[in-house]
MISEVO-825041 format. One record per residue: residue number from 1; residue in one letter; x, y, z of N, C-alpha, C in turn. Coordinates in steps of 0.001 Angstrom, whole numbers, plus 500000, padded with zeros to 6 digits. Each point is the difference from the previous one (the first is absolute). Layout:
! MISEVO-825041
- NUM,A,X,Y,Z,X,Y,Z,X,Y,Z;
...
This chain:
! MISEVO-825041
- 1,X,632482,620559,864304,498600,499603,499856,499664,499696,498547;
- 2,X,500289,500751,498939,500665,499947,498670,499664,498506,499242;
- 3,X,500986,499542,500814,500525,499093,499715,499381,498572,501318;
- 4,X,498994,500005,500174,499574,498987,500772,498945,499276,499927;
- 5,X,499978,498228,499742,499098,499553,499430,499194,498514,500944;
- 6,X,498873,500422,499937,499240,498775,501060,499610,499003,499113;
- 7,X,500714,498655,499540,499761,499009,499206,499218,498820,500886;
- 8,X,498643,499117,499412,499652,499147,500584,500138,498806,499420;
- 9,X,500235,498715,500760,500267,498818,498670,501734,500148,499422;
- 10,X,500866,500605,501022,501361,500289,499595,500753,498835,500216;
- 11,X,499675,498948,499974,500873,498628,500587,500552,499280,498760;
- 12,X,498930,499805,499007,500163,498975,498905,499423,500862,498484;
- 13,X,500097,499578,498945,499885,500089,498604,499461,501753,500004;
- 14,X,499240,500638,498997,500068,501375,499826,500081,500852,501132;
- 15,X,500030,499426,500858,499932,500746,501503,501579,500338,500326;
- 16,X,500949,498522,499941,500837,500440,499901,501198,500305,499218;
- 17,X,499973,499756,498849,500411,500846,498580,500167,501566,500275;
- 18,X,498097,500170,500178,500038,501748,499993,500501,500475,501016;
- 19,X,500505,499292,501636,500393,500863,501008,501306,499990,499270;
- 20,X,501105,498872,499703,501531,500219,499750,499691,500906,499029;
- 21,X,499291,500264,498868,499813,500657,498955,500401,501847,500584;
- 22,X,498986,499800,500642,499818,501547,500933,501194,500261,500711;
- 23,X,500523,498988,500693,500966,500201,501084,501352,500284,499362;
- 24,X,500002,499664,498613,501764,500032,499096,499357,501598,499455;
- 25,X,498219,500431,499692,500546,501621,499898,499905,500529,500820;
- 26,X,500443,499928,501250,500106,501145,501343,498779,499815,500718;
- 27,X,499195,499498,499696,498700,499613,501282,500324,499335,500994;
- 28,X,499191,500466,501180,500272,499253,501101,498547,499320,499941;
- 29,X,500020,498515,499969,499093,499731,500094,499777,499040,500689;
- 30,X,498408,500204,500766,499527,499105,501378,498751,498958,499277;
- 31,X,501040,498599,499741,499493,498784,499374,499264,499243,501156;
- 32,X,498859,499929,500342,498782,499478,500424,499803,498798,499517;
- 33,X,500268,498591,501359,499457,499195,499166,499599,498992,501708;
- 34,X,499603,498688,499899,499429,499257,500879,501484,499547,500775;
- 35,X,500742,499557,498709,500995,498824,500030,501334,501210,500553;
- 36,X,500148,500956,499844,500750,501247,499797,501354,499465,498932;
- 37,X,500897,501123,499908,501229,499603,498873,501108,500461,500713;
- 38,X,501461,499733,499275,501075,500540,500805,500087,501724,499494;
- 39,X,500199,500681,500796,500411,501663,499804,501218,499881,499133;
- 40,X,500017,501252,499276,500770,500143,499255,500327,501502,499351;
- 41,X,501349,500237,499831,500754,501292,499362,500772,500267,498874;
- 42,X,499535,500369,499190,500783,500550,498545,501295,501146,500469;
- 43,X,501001,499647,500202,500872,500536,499874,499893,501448,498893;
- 44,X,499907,499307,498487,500279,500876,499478,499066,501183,499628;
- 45,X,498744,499576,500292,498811,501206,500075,499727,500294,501272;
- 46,X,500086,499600,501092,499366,500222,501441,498612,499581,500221;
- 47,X,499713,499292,499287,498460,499576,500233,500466,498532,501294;
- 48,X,498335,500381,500577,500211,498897,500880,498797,498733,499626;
- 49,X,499797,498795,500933,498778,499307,499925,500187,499581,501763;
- 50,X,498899,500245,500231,500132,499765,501617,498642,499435,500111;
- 51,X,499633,498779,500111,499157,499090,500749,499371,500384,500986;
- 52,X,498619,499518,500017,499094,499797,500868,498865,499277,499897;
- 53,X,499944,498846,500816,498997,499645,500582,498268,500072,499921;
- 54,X,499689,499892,499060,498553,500407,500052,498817,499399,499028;
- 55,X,498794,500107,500511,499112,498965,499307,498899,500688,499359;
- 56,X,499897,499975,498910,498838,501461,499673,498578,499611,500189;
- 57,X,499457,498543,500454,498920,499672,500215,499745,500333,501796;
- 58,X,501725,501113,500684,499515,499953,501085,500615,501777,500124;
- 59,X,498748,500671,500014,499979,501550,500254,501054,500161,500978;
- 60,X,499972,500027,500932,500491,500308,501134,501589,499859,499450;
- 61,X,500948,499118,499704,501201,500022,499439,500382,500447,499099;
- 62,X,499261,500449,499120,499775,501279,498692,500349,500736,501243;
- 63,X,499295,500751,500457,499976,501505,501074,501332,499846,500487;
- 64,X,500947,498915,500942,500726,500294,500382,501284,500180,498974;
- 65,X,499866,499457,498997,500754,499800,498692,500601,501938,499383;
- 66,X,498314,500512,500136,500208,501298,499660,500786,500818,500809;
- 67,X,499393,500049,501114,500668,500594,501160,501143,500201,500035;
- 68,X,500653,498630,499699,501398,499597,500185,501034,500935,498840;
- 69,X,498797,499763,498652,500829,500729,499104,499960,501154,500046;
- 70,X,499048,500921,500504,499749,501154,500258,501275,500605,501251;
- 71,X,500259,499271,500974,500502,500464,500923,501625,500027,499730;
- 72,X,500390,498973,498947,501139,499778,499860,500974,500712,498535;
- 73,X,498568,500816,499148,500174,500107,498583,499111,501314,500103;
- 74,X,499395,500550,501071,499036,500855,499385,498679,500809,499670;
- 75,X,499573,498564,499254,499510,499674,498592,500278,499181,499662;
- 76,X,498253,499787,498665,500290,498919,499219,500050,500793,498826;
- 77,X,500913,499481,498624,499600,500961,498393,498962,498950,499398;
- 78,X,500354,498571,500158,499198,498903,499234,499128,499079,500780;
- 79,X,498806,499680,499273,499801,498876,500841,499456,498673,498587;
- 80,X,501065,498566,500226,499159,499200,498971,500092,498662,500731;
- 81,X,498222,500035,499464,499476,498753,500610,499837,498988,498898;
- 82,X,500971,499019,501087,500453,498440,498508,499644,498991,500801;
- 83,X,499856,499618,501047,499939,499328,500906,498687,499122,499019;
- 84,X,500034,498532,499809,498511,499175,499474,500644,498649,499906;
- 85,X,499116,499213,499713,500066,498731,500109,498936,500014,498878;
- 86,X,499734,497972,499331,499105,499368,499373,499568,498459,500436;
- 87,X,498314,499842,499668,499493,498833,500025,499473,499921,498745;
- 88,X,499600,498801,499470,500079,499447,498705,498838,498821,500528;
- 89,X,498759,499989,499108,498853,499035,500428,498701,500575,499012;
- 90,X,498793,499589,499512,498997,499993,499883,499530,501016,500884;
- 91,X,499016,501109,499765,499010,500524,500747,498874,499118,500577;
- 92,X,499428,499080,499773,499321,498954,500887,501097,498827,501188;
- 93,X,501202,500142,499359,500790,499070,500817,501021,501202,501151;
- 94,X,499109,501201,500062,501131,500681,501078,499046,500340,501181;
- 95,X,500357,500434,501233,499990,499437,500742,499434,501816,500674;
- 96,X,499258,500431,501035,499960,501691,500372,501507,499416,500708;
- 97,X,500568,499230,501182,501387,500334,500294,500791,500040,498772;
- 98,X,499830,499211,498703,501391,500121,499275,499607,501381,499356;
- 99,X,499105,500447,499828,499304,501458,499085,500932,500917,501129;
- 100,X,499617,499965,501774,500651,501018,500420,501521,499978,500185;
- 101,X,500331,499006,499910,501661,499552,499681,500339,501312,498870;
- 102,X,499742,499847,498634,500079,500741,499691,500043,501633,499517;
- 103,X,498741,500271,500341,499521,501148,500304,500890,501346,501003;
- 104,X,500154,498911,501080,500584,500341,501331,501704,500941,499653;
- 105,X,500968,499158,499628,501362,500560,499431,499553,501013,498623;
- 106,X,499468,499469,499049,499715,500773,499069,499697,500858,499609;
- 107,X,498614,500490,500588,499142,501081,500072,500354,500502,501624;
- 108,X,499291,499501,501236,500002,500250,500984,501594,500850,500284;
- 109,X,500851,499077,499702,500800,500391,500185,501356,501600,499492;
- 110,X,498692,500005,498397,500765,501620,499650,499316,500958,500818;
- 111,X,498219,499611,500436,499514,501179,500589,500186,500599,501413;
- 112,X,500651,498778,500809,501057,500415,501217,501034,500354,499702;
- 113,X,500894,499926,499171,501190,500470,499679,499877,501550,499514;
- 114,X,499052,500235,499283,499776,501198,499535,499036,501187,501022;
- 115,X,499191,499253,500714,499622,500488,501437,500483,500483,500729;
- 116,X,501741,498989,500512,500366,500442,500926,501064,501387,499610;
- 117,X,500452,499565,498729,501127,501352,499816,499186,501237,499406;
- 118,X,498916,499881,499676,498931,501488,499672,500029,501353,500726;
- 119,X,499801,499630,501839,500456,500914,500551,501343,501057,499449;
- 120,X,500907,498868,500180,500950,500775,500082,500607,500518,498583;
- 121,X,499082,499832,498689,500763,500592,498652,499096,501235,500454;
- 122,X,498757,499960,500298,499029,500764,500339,500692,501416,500688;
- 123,X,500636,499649,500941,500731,501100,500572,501228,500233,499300;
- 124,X,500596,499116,499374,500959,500956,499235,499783,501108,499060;
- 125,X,498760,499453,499205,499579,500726,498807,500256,499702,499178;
- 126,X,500434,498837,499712,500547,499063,498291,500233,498539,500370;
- 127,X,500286,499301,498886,500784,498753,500716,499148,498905,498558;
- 128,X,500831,498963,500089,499182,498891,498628,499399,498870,500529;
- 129,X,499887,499613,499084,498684,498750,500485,500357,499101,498878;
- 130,X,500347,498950,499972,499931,498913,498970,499306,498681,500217;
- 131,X,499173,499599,499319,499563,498459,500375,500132,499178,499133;
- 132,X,500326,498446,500098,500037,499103,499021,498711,499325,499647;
- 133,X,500098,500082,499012,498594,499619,499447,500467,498418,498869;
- 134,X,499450,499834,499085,500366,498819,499273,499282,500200,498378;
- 135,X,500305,499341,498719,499304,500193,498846,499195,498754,500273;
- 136,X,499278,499285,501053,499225,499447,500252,498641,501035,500514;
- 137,X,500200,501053,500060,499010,500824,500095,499243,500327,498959;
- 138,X,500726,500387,498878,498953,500620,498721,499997,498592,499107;
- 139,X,500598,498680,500352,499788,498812,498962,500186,498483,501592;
- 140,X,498567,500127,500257,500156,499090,501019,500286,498550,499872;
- 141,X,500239,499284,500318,500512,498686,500215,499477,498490,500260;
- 142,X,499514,499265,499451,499320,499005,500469,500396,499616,501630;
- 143,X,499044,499182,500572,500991,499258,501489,500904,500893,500530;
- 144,X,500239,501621,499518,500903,500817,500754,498393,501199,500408;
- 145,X,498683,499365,500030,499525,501092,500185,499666,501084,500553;
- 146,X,500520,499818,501920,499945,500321,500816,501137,501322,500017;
- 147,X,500829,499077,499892,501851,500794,499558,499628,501183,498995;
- 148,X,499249,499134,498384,499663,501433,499455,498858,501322,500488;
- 149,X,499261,499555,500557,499200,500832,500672,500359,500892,500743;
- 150,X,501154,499251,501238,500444,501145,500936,500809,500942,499054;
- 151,X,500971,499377,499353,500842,500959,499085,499012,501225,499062;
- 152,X,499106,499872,499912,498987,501110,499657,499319,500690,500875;
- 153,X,500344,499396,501168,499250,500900,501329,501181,501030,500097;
- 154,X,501277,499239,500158,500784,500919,500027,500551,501532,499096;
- 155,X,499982,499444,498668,499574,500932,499132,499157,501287,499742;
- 156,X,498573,499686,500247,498716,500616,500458,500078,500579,501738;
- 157,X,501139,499619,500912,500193,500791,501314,500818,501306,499735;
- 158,X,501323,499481,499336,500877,500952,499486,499373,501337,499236;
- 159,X,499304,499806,498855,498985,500711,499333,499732,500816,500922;
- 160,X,498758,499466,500786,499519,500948,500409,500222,500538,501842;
- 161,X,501217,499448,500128,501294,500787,500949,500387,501078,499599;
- 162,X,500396,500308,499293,500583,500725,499356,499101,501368,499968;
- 163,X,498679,499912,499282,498839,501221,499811,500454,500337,501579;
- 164,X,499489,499160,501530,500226,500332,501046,500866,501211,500372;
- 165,X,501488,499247,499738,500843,500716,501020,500938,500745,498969;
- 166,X,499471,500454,498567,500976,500894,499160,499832,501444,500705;
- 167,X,498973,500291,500818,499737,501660,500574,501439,499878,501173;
- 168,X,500722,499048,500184,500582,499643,501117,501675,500339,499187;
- 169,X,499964,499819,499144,501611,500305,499385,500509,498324,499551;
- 170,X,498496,499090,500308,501287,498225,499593,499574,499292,498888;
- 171,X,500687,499709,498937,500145,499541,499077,499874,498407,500015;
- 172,X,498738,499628,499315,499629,498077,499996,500538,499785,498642;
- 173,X,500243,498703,499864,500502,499068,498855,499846,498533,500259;
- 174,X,499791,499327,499211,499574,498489,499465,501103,499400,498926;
- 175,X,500244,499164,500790,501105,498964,498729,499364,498676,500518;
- 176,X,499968,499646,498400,499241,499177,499247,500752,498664,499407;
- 177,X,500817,499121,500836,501028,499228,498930,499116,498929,499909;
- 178,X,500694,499292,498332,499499,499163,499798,500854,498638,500718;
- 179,X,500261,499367,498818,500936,498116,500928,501394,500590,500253;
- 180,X,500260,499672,501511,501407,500191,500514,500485,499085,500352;
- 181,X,501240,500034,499866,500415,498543,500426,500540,499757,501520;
- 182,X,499535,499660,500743,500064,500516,501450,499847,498458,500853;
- 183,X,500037,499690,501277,499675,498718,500943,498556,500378,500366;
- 184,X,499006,501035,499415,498856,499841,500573,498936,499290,498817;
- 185,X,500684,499353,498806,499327,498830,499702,500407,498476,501056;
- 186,X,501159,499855,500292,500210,498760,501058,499228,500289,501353;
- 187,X,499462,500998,500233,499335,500744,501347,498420,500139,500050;
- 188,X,499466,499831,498387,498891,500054,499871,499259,498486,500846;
- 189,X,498808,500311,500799,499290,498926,500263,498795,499768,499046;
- 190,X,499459,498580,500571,498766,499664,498943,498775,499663,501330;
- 191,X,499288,500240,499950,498681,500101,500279,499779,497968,500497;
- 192,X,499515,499839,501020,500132,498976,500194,498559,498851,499464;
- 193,X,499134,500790,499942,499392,499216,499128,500331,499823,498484;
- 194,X,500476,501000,499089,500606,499912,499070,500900,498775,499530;
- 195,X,500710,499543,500746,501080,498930,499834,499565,498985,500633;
- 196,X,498451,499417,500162,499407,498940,499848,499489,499581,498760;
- 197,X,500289,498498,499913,499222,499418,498653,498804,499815,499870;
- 198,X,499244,500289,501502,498619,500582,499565,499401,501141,499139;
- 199,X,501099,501213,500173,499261,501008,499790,500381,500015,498078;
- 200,X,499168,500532,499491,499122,499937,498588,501007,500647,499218;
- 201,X,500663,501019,501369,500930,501036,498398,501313,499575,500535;
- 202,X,500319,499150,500869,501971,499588,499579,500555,500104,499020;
- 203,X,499588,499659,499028,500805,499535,498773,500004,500866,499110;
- 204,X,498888,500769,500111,500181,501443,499719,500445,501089,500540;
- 205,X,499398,500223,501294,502072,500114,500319,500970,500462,500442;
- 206,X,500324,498792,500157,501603,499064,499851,500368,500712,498354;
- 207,X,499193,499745,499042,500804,500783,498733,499795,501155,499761;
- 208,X,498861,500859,500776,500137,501502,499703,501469,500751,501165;
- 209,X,499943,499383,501341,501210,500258,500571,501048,499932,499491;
- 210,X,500197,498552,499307,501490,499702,499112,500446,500745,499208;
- 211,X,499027,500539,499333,500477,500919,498665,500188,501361,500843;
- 212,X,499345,500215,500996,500964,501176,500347,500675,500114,501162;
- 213,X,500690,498982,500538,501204,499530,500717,500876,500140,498990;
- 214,X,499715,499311,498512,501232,500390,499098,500212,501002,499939;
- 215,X,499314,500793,499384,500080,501486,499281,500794,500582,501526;
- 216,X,499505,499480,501534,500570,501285,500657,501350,499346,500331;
- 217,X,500978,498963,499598,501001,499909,500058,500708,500023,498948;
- 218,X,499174,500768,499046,500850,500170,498585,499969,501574,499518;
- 219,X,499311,500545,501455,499554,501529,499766,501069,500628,500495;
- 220,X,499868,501297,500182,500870,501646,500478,500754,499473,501211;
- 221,X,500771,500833,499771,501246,499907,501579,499248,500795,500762;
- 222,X,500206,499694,501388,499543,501106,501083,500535,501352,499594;
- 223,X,500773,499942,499666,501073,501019,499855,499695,501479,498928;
- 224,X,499083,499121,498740,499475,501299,499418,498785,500089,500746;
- 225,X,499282,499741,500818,498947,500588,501110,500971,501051,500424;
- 226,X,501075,499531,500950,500565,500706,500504,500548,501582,499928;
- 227,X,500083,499870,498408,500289,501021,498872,498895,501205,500101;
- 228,X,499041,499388,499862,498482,500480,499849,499756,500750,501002;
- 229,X,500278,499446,501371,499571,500797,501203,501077,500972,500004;
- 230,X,501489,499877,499744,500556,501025,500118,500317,501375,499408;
- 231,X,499132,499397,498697,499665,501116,498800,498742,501353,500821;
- 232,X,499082,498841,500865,499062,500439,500462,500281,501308,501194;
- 233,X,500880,499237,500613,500411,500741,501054,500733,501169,499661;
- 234,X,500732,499997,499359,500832,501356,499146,498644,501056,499713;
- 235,X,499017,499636,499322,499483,500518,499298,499208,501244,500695;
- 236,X,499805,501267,499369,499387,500708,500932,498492,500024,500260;
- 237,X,499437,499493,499023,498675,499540,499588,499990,498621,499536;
- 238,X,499236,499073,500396,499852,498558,500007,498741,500094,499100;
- 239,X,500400,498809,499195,498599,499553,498931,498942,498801,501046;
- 240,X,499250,499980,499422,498916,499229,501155,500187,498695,499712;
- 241,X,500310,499395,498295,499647,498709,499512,501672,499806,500092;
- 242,X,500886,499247,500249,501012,499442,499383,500108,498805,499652;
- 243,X,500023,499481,498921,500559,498535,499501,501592,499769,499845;
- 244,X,500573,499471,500428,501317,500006,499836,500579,498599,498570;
- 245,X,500580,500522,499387,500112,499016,498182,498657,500228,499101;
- 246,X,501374,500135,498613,499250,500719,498879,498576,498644,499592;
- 247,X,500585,498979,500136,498546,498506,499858,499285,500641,500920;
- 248,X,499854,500375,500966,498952,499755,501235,499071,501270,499413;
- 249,X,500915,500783,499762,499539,501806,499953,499260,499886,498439;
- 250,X,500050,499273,498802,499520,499861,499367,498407,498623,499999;
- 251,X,500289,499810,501085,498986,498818,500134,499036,501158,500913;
- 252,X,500385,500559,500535,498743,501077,500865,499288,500701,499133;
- 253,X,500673,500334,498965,499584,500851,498970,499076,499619,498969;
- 254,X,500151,498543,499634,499396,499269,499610,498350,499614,500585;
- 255,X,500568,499828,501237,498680,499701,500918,499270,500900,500125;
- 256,X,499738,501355,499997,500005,501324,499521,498646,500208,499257;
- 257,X,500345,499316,499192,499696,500576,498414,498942,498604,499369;
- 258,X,500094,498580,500574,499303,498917,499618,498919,499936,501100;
- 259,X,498494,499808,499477,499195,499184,500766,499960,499335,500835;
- 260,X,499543,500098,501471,500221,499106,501033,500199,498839,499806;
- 261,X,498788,499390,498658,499502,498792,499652,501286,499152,499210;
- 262,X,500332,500972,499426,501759,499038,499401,500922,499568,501025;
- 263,X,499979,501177,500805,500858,499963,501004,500388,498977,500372;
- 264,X,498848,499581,500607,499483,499082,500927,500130,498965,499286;
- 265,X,500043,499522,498937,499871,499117,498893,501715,499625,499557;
- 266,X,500434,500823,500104,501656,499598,499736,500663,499537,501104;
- 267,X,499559,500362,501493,500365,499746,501105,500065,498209,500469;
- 268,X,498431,500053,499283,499714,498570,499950,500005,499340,499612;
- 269,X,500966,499986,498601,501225,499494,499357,500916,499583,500187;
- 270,X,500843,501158,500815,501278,499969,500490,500047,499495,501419;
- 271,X,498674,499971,500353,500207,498711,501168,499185,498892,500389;
C-alpha cells in the first residue's frame, strides 16, 4: 500500500515522465488517462505502471478506478492529479462552451479525482494529495486567461484542502512548474472566435501565444517535474508551494516581494 500511486493525465508529458519516474523507484503506479498507455515493469526496482481507462470529467470512472486499486493493492499511499488541457483566445473572444472546455479537465476534474479517493485515505488514516498547478497562477498570462485562472483555482483548492482533511492523517501539496517542454503546446486549442480576422485582439495574440509557445519548447524536461513529485512522495511532510528550477523558484520570490502594479507591467512586456 506503501508504495501505491493513483496518477491522473498518465498517458503523455509530466504525467508520464512522473509515472516511469515512480515506477523505476518501486511504485506501482495506476496511470489514469482517456487514451490509456501500455503497462509496464522495472525489473530492477519492482515498480509497476498498470493502466486504466478513465476520464476525470466523468466521476463514476474515478470510483471504479479506486475500487479497482483498492481491491487489488489495498490502498492508495498517493494521489496526483495532472490530468489538464489548454485554450488560448481573448476573454471577449471565448466562448461559456470553450470556458467549460476548460474548466471541466482542469479544475472539475482534480475535484472528482480528489472526491473520489477521499473516502478511502479517510479510512486509512494518512495518504498524499498532490495537484498540478502552473506559475501561471501567481504571474498570469495574457490570452492564457482562463488557463491562468483555473491554475489559481487550483492552487487556492489545494490550500484550503488541506486545513480540511489534515485532522484525517493526509498530507496536500501544489507543484507549480513553469515552461515544460511537453506536446501539450501542439495540443493547446484556440478559441474560435479568436482566430478570426475580425476579432480586435488576433494579432495580439497570435504574439502573446508565440512568445510563450517558445519559452515552453525551450523550457524544463518533464522529467525534473518528475523529480519534484518524487521528492514529494518520499517526503514525510510535504511543503504546500513547490516550484520546480532554481529560475522559476527565484521568479516566485521575486513576485513576492514587487507590487502587483509592476508585476503586471513586466508581464506586459514580455508578452
Amino acid at each position: 500500500m506503501n508504495k501505491t500511486i493513483l496518477l491522473t493525465g498518465g498517458s503523455a508529458g509530466i504525467g508520464k515522465a512522473t509515472a516511469l519516474c515512480l515506477m523505476k523507484n518501486g511504485y506501482t503506479v495506476y496511470a489514469l488517462s482517456r487514451s490509456g498507455c501500455p503497462n509496464q515493469q522495472d525489473a530492477a526496482s519492482g515498480g509497476k505502471l498498470i493502466s486504466i481507462c478513465a476520464d476525470v470529467t466523468k466521476p463514476q470512472t474515478l470510483e471504479q478506478a479506486v475500487a479497482q486499486i483498492v481491491s487489488e493493492q489495498g490502498g492508495i499511499y498517493g494521489v496526483i492529479c495532472n490530468a489538464g488541457n489548454g485554450i488560448a483566445g481573448a476573454v471577449e473572444d471565448t466562448s461559456l462552451t470553450e470556458l467549460e472546455y476548460q474548466f471541466a479537465t482542469n479544475y472539475y476534474g482534480v475535484v472528482n479525482t480528489v472526491q473520489a479517493c477521499l473516502p478511502q485515505l479517510r479510512a486509512q488514516g494518512w495518504g498524499k494529495i498532490i495537484t498540478v498547478s502552473s506559475m501561471a497562477a501567481v504571474a498570469p498570462i495574457p490570452f492564457q486567461t482562463f488557463y491562468s485562472s483555473v491554475k489559481s483555482a487550483i492552487l487556492a483548492f489545494t490550500e484550503a484542502l488541506s486545513l480540511e482533511i489534515k485532522p484525517f492523517g493526509i498530507d496536500c501539496a501544489c507543484v507549480l512548474p513553469g515552461d515544460v517542454k511537453t506536446n501539450f503546446t501542439n495540443a493547446r486549442k484556440y478559441t474560435e472566435a479568436s482566430t478570426s480576422e475580425n476579432s480586435v485582439y488576433t494579432k495580439a495574440m497570435k504574439q502573446a501565444v508565440g512568445t510563450m509557445e517558445k519559452d515552453e519548447q525551450n523550457g524544463m524536461s518533464p522529467d525534473a517535474i518528475a523529480q519534484t513529485m518524487l521528492k514529494l512522495i518520499k517526503k514525510k511532510r510535504m511543503p504546500m508551494r513547490n516550484i520546480p528550477g532554481f529560475s522559476y523558484k527565484a521568479l516566485s520570490f521575486i513576485i513576492d516581494c514587487v507590487p502587483a502594479s509592476f508585476k503586471m507591467w513586466v508581464i506586459g512586456k514580455l508578452y
